[in-house]
C-alpha positions as CSV (number, residue, x, y, z in Angstrom):
1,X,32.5,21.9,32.3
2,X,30.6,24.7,33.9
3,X,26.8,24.6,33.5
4,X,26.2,27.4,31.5
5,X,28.3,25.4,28.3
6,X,25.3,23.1,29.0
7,X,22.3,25.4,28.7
8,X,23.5,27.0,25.5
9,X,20.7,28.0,23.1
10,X,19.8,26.0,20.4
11,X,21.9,26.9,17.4
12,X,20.1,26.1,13.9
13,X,16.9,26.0,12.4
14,X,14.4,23.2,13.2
15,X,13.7,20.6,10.6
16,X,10.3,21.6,10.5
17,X,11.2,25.5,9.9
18,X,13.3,24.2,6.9
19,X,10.7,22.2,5.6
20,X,12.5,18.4,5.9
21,X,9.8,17.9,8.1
22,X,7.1,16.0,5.5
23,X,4.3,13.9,5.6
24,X,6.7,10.7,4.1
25,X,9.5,11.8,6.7
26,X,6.9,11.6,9.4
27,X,5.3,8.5,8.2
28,X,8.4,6.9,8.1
29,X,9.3,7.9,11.4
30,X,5.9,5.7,12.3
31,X,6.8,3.3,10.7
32,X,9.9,2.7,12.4
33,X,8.5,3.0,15.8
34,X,6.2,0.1,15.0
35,X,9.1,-2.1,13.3
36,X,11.2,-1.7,16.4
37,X,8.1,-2.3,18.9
38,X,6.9,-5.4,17.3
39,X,10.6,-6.6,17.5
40,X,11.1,-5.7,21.1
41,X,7.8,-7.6,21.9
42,X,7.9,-10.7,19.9
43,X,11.8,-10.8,20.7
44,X,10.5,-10.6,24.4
45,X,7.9,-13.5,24.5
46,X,10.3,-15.5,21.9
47,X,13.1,-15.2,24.5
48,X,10.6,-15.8,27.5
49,X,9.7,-19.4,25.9
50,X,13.1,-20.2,25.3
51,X,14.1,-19.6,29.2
52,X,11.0,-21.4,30.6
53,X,11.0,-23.9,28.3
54,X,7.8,-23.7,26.7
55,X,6.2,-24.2,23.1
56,X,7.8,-21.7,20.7
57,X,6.0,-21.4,17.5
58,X,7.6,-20.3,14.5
59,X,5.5,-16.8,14.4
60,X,7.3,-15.1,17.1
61,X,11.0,-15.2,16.0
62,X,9.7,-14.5,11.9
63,X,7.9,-11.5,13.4
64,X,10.6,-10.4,15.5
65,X,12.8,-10.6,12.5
66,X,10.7,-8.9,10.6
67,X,9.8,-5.9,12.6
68,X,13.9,-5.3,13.1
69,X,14.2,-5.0,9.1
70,X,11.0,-3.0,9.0
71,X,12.5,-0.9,12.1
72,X,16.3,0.0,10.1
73,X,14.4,0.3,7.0
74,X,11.9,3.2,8.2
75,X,15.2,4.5,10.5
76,X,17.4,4.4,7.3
77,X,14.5,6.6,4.9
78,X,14.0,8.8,8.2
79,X,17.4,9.8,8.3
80,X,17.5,10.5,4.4
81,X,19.6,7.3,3.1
């Protein structure tokens, strides 16, 4: 593959030329960037305390739960399902 098949122009118009780019679309879009950071983090410190041992609580895992359905839910009304 030579590198000028890679620098091709884009081809289309832009979500935002076309107008699907709206305020709900872009709230959404927010919203799952949140969902899937709170899971990352809570997942992180839930998996930290199970390795060293420590106390657990039972906030960590619910959140981390939580913030992955929040996450496919804002990803699923993002991408129009």
């Amino acid at each position: 593959m030579a590198l000028d098949d890679l620098q091709q122009p884009n081809i289309g118009t832009p979500d935002f030329a076309r107008g699907a780019s709206t305020t709900q679309r872009k709230l959404y879009a927010i919203l799952t960037t949140v969902g899937f950071a709170l899971f990352w983090v809570c997942g992180l410190f839930a998996v930290a305390s199970l390795v060293s041992g420590g106390p657990m609580g039972w906030s960590m895992p619910a959140l981390s739960a939580a913030g992955l359905a929040i996450g496919i839910f804002g990803r699923r009304k993002v991408e129009g399902r």
